[in-house]
C-alpha positions, 0 to 999 in steps of 0.5 A, a space after each residue: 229631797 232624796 230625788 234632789 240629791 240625785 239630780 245633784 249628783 248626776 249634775 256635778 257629774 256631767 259638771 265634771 265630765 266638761 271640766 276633764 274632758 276639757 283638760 284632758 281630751 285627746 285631740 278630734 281627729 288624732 291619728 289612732 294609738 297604738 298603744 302598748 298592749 301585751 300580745 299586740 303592736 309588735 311591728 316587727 311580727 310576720 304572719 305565717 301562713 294561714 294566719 292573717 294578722 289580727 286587727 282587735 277593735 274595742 267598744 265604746 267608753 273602754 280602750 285597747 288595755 281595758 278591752 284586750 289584756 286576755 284576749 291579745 296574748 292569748 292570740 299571740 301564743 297561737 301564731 297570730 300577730 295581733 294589732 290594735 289601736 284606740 278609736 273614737 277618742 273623746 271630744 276635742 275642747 272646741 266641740 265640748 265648749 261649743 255645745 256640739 258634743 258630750 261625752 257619756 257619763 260612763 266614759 266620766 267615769 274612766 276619765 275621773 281615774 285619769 284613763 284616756 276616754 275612747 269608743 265614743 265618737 260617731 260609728 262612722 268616724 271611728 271606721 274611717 280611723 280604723 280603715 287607718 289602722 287597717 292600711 298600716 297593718 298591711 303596709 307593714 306586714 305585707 298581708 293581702 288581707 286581715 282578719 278583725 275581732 270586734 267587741 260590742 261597738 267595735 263589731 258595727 265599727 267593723 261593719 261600717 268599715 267593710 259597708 264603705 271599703 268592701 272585703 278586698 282586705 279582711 278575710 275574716 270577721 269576729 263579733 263579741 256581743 255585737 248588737 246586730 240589729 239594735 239593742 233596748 239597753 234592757 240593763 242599763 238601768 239596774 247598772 245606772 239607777 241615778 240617771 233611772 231615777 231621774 225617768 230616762 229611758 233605757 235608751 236615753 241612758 244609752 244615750 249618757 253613758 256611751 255618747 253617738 254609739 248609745 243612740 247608734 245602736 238602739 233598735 231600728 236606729 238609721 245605721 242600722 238599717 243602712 248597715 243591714 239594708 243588703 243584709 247583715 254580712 258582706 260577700 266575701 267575708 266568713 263571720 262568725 258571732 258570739 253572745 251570752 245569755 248574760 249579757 245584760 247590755 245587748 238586749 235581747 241576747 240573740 241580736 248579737 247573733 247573725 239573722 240569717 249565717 251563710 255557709 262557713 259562718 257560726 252563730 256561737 251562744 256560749 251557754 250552748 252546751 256550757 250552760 253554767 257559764 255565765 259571762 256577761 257582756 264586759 266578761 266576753 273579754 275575759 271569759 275562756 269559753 269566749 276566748 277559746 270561740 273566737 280562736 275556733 272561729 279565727 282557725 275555722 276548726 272546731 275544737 272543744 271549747 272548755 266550760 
């Protein structure tokens, strides 16, 4: 009985999903938002010198608002003029009705709450929107190249961006959480139990709860290798990587780490020399320790980061 109801529950909610989602979803192939967002957007904004203009790419089933409130005045404050747009929008009613594409369970959630759904198309799709965002970054501010801050999905976003366009117009790349190699969703289940309950594996949940980037990333998936087939960084690029040990998402932790850092790139484990910190993976984004990391990596110094 008690696995009955479960099934139920998980099956009104993916009823639900088609429902919003038909009613609400922005259209496939919309232009990318620029939303509004504290600390970004400001077009009238003009870079300085040794500051390039900052392009915050969000993760799957999330947006600009939910992903960068801290993270996007606190760069402001530093000198940056910050950039960001809302990729990967949510199925068109077409594709949901024509059985092509579902959105994750996770992203019903937000959807539910009447917030826009985002990150959830193919990887490839949403680096070609923000090859958009990029061209309209330059074009009005003038700068020759951008520097890009990318979490969890947003970072191999960033990757498949540069593997297509090349580095002639980023300078600079910084990932939060960003499974590199592949991840097991090793915690998925524990933040999902009743779609765990019903025997899907953790990539299978993946799967649900984050729509084509679920099955993008799991370990040894197709993008991944053609994203590390010449290695994981492009020449020309300084990168540097942030993890937690808590991050329940991107398993096992050291995937969202660089293999092999080339000279001026930094591997970042938050826990080293902080081992009281515990953010997890969504607390990347608000963590000071992280924060203070990527404004470390985007100025090349090496301040203190607080703990």
């Amino acid at each position: 009985m008690a696995c009955r109801k479960r099934i139920a529950r998980v099956l009104s909610l993916l009823f639900a999903a088609l429902v919003v989602t038909v009613t609400y979803a922005p259209s496939a192939g919309a232009a990318p938002g620029f939303a509004a967002l504290d600390g970004a957007n400001d077009w009238s904004c003009e870079p300085t010198a040794g500051r390039p203009p900052v392009v915050l790419v969000h993760g799957s089933g999330t947006e600009i608002s939910r992903s960068f409130a801290v993270l996007a005045p606190r760069l402001r404050a530093e000198g940056y003029c910050v950039f960001a747009g809302n990729l990967g929008a949510a199925p068109s009613a077409g594709e949901v009705v024509s059985g092509r594409t579902l959105p994750g369970v996770g992203s019903v959630g937000a959807a539910l709450l009447g917030r826009p759904i985002y990150g959830v198309r193919e990887i490839e799709s949403m680096a070609v929107e923000l090859a958009d965002v990029v061209a309209e970054v330059r074009r009005t501010t003038g700068a020759e190249r951008v520097a890009m801050v990318g979490h969890s999905t947003g970072g191999n976003v960033i990757r498949q961006y540069l593997r297509r366009a090349g580095a002639a117009a980023v300078a600079q790349v910084v990932t939060m959480g960003t499974p590199y190699r592949g991840t097991t969703w090793a915690g998925l289940a524990a933040l999902y139990p009743d779609l765990a309950s019903l025997g899907l594996t953790d990539a299978q949940i993946a799967s649900q709860v984050f729509g084509a980037p679920g099955k993008q990333q799991v370990a040894d998936s197709p993008l991944l290798h053609r994203l590390n087939a010449t290695g994981e960084t492009v020449p020309g690029v300084r990168y540097s990587a942030i993890a937690s040990r808590y991050d329940g998402v991107i398993t096992p932790q050291d995937t969202a780490q660089l293999a092999a850092p080339s000279a001026g790139d930094r591997n970042v484990m938050l826990q080293d020399g902080c081992p009281t910190d515990t953010a997890d993976h969504n607390g990347l984004l608000i963590d000071p320790r992280a924060s203070a990391a990527v404004l470390s990596a985007l100025a090349d110094d090496q301040r203190p980061l607080p703990c």
